[in-house]
BALOBA-1460 file (C-alpha; in Angstrom, 3 decimals):
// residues 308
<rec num="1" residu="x" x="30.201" y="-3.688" z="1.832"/>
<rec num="2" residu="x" x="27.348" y="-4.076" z="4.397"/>
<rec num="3" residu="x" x="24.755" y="-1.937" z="4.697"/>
<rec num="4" residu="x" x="23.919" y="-0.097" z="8.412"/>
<rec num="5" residu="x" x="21.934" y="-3.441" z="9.378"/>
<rec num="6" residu="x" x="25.309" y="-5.051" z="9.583"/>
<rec num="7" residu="x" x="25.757" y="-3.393" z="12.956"/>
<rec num="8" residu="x" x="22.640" y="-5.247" z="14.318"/>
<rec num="9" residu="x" x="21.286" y="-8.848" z="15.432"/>
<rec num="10" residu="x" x="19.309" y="-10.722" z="13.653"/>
<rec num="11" residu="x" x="16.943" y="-12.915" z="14.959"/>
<rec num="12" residu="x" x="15.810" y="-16.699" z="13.078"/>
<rec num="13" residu="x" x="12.615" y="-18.082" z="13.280"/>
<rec num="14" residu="x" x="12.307" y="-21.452" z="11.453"/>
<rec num="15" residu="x" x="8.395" y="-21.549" z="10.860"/>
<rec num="16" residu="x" x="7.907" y="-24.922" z="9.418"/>
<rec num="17" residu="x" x="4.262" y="-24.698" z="8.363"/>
<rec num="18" residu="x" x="2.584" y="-25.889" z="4.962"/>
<rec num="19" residu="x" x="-1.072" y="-25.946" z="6.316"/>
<rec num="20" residu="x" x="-1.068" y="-22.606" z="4.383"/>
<rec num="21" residu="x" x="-0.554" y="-24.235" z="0.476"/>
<rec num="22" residu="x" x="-1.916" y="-26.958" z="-1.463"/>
<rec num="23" residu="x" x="1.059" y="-28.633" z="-1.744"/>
<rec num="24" residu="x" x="3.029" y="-30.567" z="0.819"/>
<rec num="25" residu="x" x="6.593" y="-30.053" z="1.529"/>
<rec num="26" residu="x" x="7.460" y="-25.973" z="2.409"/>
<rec num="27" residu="x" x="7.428" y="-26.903" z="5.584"/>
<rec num="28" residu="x" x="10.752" y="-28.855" z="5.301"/>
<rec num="29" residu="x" x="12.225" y="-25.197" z="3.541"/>
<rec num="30" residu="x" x="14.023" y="-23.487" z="6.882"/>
<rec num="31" residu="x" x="16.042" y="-26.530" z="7.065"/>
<rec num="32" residu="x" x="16.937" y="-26.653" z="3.994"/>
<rec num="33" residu="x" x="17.829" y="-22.710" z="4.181"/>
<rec num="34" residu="x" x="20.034" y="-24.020" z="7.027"/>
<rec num="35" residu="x" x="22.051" y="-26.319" z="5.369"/>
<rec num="36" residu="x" x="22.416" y="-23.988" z="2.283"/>
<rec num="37" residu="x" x="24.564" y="-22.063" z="5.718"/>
<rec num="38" residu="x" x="22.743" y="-19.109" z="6.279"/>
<rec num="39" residu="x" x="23.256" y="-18.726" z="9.769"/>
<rec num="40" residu="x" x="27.442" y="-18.879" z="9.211"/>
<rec num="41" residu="x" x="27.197" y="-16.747" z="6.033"/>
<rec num="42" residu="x" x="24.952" y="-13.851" z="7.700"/>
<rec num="43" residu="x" x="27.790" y="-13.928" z="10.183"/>
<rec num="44" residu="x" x="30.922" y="-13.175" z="7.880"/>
<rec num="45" residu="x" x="28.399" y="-10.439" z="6.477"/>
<rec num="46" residu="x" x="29.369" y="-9.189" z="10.095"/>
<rec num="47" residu="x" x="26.012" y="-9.444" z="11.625"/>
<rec num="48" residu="x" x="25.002" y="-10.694" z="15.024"/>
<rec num="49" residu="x" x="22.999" y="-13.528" z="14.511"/>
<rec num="50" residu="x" x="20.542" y="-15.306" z="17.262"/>
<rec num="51" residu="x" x="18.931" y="-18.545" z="16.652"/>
<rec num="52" residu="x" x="15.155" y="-17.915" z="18.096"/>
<rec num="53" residu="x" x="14.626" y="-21.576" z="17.572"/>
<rec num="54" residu="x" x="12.009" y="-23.150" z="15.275"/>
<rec num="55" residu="x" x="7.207" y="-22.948" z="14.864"/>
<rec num="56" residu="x" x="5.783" y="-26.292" z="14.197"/>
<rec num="57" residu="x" x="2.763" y="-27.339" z="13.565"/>
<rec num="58" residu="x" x="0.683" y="-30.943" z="13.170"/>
<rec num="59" residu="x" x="1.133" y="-32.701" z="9.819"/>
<rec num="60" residu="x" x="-2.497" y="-32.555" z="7.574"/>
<rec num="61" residu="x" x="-2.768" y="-36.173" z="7.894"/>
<rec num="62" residu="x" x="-3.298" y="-35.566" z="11.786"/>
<rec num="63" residu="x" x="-5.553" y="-32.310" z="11.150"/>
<rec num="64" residu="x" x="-9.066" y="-31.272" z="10.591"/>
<rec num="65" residu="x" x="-9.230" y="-29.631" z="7.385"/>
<rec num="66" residu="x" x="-12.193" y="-27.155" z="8.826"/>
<rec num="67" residu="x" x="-14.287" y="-24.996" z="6.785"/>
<rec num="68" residu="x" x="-13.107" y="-25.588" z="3.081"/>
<rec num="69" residu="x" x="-12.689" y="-21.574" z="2.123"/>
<rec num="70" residu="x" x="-10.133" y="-21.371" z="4.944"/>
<rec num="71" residu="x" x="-8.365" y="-24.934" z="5.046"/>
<rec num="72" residu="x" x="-6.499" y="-25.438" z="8.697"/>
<rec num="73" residu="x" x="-7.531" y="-22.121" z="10.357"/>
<rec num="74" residu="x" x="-7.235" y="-22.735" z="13.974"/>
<rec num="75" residu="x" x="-3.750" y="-24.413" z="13.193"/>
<rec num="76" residu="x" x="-2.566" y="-21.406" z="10.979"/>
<rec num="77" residu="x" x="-3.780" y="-18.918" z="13.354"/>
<rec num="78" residu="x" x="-2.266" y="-20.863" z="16.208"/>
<rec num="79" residu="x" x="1.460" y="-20.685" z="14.353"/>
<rec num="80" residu="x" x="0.857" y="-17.047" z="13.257"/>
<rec num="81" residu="x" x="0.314" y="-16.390" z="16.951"/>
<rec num="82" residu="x" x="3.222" y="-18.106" z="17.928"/>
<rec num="83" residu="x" x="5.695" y="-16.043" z="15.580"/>
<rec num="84" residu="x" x="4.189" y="-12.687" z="16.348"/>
<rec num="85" residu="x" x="4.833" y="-13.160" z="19.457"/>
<rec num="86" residu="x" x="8.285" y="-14.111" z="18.874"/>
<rec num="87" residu="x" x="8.738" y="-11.668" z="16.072"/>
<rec num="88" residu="x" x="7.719" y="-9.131" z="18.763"/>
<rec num="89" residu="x" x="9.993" y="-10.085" z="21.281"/>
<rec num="90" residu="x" x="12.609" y="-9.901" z="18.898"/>
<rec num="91" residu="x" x="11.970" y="-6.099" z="18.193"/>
<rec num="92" residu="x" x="11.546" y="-5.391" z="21.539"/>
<rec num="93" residu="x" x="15.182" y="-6.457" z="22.256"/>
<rec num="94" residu="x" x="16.260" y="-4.451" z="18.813"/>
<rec num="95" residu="x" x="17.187" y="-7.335" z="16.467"/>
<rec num="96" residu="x" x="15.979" y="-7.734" z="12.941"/>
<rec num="97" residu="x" x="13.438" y="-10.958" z="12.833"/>
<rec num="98" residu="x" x="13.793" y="-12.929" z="9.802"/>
<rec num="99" residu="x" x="11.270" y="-15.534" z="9.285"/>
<rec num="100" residu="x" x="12.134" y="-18.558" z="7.222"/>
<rec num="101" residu="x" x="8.871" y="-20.303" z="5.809"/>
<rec num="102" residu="x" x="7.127" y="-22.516" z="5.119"/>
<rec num="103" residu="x" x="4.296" y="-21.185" z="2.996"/>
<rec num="104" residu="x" x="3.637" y="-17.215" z="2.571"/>
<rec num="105" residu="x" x="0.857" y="-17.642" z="5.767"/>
<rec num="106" residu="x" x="3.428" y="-17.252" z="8.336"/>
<rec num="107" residu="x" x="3.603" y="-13.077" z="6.720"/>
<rec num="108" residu="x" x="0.513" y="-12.721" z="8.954"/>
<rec num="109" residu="x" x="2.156" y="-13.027" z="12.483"/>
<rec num="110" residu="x" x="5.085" y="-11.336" z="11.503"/>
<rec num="111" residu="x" x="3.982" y="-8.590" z="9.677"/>
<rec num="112" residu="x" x="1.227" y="-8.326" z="12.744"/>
<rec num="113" residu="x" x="4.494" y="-7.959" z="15.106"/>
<rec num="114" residu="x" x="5.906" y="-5.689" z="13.170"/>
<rec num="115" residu="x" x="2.548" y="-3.364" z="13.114"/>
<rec num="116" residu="x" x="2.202" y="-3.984" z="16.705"/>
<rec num="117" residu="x" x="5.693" y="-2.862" z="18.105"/>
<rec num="118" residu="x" x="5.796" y="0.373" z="15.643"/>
<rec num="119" residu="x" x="2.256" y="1.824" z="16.700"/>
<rec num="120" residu="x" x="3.807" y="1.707" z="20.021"/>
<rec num="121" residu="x" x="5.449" y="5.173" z="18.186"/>
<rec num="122" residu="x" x="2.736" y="5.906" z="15.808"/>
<rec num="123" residu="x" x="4.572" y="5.079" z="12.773"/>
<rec num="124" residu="x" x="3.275" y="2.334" z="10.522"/>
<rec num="125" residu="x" x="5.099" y="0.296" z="8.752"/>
<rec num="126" residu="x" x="6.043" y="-0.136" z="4.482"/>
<rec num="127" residu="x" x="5.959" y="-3.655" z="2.537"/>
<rec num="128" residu="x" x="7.272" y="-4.392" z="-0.297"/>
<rec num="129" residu="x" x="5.874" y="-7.995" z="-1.397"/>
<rec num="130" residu="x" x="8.019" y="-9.586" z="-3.964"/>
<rec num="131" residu="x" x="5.665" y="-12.485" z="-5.465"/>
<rec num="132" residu="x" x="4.210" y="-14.393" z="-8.628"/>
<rec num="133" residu="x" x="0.926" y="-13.771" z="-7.003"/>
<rec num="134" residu="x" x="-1.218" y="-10.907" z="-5.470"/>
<rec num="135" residu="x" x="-2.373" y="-13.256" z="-1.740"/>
<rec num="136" residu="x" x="-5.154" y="-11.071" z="-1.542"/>
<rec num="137" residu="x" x="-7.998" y="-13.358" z="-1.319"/>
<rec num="138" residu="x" x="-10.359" y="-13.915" z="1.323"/>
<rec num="139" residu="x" x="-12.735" y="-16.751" z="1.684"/>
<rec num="140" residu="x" x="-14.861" y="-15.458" z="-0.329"/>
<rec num="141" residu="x" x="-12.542" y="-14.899" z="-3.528"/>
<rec num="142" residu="x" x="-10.378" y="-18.030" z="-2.879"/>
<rec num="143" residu="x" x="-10.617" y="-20.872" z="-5.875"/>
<rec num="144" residu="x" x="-8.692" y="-23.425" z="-3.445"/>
<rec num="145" residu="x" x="-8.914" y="-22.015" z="-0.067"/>
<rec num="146" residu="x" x="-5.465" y="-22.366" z="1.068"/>
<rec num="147" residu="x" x="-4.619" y="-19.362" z="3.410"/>
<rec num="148" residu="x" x="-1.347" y="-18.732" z="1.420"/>
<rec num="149" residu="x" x="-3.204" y="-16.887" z="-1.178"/>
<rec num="150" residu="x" x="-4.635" y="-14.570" z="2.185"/>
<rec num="151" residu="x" x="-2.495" y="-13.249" z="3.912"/>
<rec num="152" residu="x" x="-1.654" y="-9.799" z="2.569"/>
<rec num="153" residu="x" x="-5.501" y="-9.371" z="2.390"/>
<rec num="154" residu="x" x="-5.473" y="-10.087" z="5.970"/>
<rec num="155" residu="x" x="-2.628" y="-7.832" z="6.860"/>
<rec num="156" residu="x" x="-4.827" y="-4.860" z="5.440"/>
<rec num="157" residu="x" x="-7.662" y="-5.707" z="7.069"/>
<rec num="158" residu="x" x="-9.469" y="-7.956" z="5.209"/>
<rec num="159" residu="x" x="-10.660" y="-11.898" z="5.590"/>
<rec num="160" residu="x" x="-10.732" y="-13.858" z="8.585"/>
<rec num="161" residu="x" x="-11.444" y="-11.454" z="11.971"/>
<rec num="162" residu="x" x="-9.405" y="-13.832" z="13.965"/>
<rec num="163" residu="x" x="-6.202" y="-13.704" z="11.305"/>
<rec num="164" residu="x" x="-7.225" y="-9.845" z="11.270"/>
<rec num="165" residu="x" x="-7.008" y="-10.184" z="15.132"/>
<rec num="166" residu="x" x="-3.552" y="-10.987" z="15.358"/>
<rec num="167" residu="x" x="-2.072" y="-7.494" z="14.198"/>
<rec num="168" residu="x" x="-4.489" y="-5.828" z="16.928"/>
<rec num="169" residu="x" x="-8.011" y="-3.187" z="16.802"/>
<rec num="170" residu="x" x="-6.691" y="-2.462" z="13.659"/>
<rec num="171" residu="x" x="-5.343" y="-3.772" z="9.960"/>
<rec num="172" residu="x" x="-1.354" y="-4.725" z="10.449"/>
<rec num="173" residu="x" x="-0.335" y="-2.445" z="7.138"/>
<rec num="174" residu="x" x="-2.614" y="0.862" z="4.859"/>
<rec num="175" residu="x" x="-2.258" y="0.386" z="1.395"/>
<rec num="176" residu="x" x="-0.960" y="3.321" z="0.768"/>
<rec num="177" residu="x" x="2.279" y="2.036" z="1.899"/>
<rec num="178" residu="x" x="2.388" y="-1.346" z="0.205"/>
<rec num="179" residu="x" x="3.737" y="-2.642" z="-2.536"/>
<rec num="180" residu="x" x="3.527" y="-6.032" z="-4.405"/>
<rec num="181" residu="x" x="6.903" y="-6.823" z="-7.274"/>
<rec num="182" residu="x" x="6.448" y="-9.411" z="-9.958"/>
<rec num="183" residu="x" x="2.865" y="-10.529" z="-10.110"/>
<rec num="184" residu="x" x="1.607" y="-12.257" z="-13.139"/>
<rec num="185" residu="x" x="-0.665" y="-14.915" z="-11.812"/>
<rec num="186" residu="x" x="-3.682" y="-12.466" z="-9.861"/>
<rec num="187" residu="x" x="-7.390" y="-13.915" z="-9.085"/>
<rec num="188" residu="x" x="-10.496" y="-12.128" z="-10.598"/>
<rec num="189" residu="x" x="-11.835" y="-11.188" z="-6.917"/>
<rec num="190" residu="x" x="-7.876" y="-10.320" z="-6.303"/>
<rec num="191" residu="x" x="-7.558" y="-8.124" z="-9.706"/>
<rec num="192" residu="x" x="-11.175" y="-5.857" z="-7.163"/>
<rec num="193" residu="x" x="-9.803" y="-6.235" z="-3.909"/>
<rec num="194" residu="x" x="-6.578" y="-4.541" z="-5.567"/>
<rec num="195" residu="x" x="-7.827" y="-1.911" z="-7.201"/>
<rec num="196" residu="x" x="-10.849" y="-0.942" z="-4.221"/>
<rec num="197" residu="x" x="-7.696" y="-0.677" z="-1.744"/>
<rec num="198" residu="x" x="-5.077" y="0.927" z="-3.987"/>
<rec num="199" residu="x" x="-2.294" y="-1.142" z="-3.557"/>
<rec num="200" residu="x" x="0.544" y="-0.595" z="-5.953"/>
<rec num="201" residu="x" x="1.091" y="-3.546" z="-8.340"/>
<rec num="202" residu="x" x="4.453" y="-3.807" z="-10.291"/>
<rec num="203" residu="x" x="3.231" y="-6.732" z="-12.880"/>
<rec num="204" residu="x" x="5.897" y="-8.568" z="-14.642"/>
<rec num="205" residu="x" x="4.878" y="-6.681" z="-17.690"/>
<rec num="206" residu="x" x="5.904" y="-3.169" z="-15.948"/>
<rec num="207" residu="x" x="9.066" y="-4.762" z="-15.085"/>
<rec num="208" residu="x" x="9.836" y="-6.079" z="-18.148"/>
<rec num="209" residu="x" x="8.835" y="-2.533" z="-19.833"/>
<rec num="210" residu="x" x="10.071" y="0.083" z="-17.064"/>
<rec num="211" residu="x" x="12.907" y="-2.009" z="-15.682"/>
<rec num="212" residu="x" x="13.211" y="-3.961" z="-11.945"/>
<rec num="213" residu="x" x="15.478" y="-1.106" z="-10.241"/>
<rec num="214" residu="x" x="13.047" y="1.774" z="-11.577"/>
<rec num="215" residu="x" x="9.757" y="-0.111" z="-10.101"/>
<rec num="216" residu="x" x="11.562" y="-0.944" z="-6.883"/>
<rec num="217" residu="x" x="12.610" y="2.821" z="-6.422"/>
<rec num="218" residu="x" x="9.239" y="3.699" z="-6.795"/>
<rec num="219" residu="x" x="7.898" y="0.661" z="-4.038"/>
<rec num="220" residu="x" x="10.419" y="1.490" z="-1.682"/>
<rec num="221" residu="x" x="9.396" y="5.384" z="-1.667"/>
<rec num="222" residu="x" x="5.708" y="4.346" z="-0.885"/>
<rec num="223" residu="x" x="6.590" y="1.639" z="1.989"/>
<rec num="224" residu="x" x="9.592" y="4.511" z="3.288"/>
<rec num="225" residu="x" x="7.427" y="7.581" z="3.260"/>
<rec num="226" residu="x" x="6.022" y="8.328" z="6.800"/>
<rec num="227" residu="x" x="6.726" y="5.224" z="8.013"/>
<rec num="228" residu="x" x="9.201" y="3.262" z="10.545"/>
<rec num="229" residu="x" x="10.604" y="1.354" z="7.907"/>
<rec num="230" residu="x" x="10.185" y="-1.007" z="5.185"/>
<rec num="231" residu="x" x="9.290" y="-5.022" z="5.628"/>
<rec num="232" residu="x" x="10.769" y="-7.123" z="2.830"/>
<rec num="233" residu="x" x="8.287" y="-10.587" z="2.160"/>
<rec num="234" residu="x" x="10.016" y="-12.277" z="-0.128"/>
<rec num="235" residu="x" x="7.843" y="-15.626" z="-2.039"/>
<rec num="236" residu="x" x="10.362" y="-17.411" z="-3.981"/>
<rec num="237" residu="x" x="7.940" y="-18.443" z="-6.571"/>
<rec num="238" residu="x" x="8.494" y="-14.891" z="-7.718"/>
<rec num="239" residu="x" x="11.342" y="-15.977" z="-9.156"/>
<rec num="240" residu="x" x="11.476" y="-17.669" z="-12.539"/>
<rec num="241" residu="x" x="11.325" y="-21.610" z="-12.151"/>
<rec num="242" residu="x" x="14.383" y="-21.728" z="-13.914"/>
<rec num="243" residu="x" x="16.121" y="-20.056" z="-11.620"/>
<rec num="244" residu="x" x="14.205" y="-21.495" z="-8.733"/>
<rec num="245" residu="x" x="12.451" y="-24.851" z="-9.614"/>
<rec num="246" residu="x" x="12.206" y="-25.750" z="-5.997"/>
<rec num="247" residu="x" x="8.734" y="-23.995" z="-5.362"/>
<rec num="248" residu="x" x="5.176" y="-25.033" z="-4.707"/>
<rec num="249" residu="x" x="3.404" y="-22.777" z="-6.956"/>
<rec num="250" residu="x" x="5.602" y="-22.299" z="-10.090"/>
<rec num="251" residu="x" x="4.665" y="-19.305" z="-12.250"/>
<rec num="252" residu="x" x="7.109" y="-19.374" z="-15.851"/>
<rec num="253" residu="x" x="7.962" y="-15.460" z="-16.540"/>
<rec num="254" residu="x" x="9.250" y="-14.605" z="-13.703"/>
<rec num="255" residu="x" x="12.126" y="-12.097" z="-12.286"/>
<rec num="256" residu="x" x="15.722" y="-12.976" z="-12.847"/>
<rec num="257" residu="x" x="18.450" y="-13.993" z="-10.918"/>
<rec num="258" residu="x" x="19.677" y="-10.405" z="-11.480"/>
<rec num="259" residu="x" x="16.499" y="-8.754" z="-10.801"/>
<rec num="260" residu="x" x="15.937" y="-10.959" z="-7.637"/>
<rec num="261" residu="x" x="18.568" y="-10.013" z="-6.259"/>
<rec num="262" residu="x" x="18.671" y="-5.969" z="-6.813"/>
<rec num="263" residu="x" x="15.127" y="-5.809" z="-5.835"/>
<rec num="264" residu="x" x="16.421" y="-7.466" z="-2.498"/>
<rec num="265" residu="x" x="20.022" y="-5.215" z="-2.885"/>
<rec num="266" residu="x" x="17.759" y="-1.855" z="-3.206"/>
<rec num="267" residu="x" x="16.183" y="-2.770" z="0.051"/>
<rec num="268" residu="x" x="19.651" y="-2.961" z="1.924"/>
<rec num="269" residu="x" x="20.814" y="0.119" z="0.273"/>
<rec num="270" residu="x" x="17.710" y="2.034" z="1.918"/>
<rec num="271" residu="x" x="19.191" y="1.382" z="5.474"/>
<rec num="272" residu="x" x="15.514" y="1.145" z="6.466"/>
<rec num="273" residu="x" x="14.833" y="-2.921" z="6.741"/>
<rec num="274" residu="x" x="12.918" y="-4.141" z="9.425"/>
<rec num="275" residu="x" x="12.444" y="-7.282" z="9.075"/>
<rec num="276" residu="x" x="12.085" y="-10.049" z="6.273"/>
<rec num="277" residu="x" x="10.053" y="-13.134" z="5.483"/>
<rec num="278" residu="x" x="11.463" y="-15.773" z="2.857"/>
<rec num="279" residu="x" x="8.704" y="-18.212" z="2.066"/>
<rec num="280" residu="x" x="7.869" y="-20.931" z="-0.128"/>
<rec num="281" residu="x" x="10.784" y="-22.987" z="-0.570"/>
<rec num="282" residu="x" x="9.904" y="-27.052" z="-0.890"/>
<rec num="283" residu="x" x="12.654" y="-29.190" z="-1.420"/>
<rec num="284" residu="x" x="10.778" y="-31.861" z="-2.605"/>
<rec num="285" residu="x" x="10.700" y="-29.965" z="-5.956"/>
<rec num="286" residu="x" x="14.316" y="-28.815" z="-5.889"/>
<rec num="287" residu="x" x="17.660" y="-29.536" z="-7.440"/>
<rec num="288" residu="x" x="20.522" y="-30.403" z="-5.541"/>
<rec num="289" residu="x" x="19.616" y="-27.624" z="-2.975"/>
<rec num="290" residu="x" x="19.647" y="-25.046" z="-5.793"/>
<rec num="291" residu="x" x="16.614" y="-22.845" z="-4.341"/>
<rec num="292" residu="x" x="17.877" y="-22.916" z="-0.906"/>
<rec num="293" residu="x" x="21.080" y="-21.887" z="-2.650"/>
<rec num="294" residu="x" x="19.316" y="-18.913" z="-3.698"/>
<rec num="295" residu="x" x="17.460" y="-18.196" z="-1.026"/>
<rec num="296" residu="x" x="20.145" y="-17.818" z="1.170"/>
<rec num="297" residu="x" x="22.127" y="-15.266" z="-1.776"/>
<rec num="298" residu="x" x="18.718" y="-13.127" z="-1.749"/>
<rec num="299" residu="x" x="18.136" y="-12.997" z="2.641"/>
<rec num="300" residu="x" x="22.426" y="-11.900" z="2.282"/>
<rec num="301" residu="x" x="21.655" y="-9.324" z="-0.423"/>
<rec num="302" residu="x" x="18.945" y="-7.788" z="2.009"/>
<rec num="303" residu="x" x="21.026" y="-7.557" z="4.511"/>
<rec num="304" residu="x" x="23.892" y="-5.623" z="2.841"/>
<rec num="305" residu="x" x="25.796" y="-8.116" z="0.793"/>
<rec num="306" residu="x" x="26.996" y="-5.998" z="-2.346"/>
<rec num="307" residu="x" x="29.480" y="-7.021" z="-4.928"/>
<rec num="308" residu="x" x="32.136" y="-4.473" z="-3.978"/>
């Protein structure tokens, strides 16, 4: 049955942005969410849904590339601004914001929203990052530098001051109360950054060995303990390709369909969600919709979709 979320609205946001990756096509991924029928599905889950309408930004062909260690900054930073902005408004009228990417960027301005409209109580806020890969780069440690592979270094303070900006005077999450689920593709200046901030990392390898429901226990009690809540950023590359070929950045030896969706299921079942980004999807590598398929099971089994 649905979990206490069911009771509330939640609010859309189609960000259709791929400056972020090296690959084109995520930006064509909310649609293709859409037409998998997430909107009608969320709302026999008996939820309240609002459209908040759709972030777009220029096509690369039409776009300075910039400085080469942060590809397409002022355009990334403009569409994070944009959806904080209407992540925040979304919070301020109570609904849950879920953010429908485009590449794993967009997790700046939202998670800076989310920062932003808690302080406002002095509670921060819990992530849980499900994800093939760490996105703690900066310029600095980037091989390729796509902002994708930033943005949860940004989030804690680290990187680009005006992506750091967005979330306010200071970082948008503490490490103490982060956690990333299914990593097994992590950068050498990633592997530092990790360990120098303490952010938990459950590695494919300590899911395999320990199990996906005891290492999401354990996340969830880090991003749940002293804070307002826990934020759900969901890449679907963590995902095995063969249950979800239709990604940019394909990592083999990934989480299950199972696992997928009980790491999203134990998320519901804490009645503490605030808000969730699903990123990544590009259609141009999918089958027959499959991935949007999926997507749209995992963003339900957030939400409070159960089998009983």
């Amino acid at each position: 049955m649905p979990s206490s979320t069911a009771t509330r609205a939640v609010r859309i946001a189609a960000v259709h942005m791929d400056l972020g990756a090296g690959r084109r096509g995520v930006d064509m991924g909310p649609s293709a969410i859409r037409i998998a029928g997430l909107a009608a599905r969320l709302t026999r889950l008996g939820l309240d849904v609002v459209e908040g309408g759709s972030v777009y930004v220029r096509e690369p062909e039409v776009c300075p590339v910039g400085e080469t260690r942060v590809k397409y900054l002022h355009e990334v930073l403009a569409c994070c601004t944009e959806l904080r902005d209407a992540t925040l408004a979304a919070l301020d009228q109570g609904a849950i914001p879920l953010s429908l990417g485009g590449d794993h960027s967009i997790a700046i301005g939202s998670l800076a929203a989310q920062a932003l409209h808690h302080r406002r109580r002095g509670l921060p806020v819990g992530l849980v990052w499900v994800d093939a890969h760490a996105d703690m780069n900066t310029p600095e440690t980037s091989p390729s530098g796509n902002i994708h592979g930033m943005p949860l270094a940004v989030s804690l303070g680290e990187g680009v001051a005006e992506l750091v900006g967005l979330a306010g005077d200071r970082p948008a999450l503490e490490p103490r109360h982060v956690s990333i689920v299914g990593a097994r593709d992590v950068d050498p200046g990633e592997r530092e950054r990790i360990r120098r901030l303490g952010v938990r990392v459950f590695t494919m390898s300590e899911v395999d060995e320990r199990g996906i429901a005891t290492c999401m226990d354990e996340a969830l009690a880090r991003a749940l303990d002293g804070t307002a809540g826990v934020h759900l950023s969901f890449d679907l590359d963590g995902v095995d390709p063969q249950f979800a070929p239709g990604v940019g950045t394909p990592v083999a030896g990934g989480l299950t369909y199972r696992e997928a969706h009980l790491a999203c299921e134990k998320v519901a079942k804490s009645g503490r969600l605030l808000g969730m980004d699903l990123v990544e999807l590009n259609p141009v590598l999918d089958t027959n919709n499959r991935t949007a398929k999926l997507a749209v099971e995992l963003i339900l089994s957030a939400f409070g979709k159960t089998i009983l």
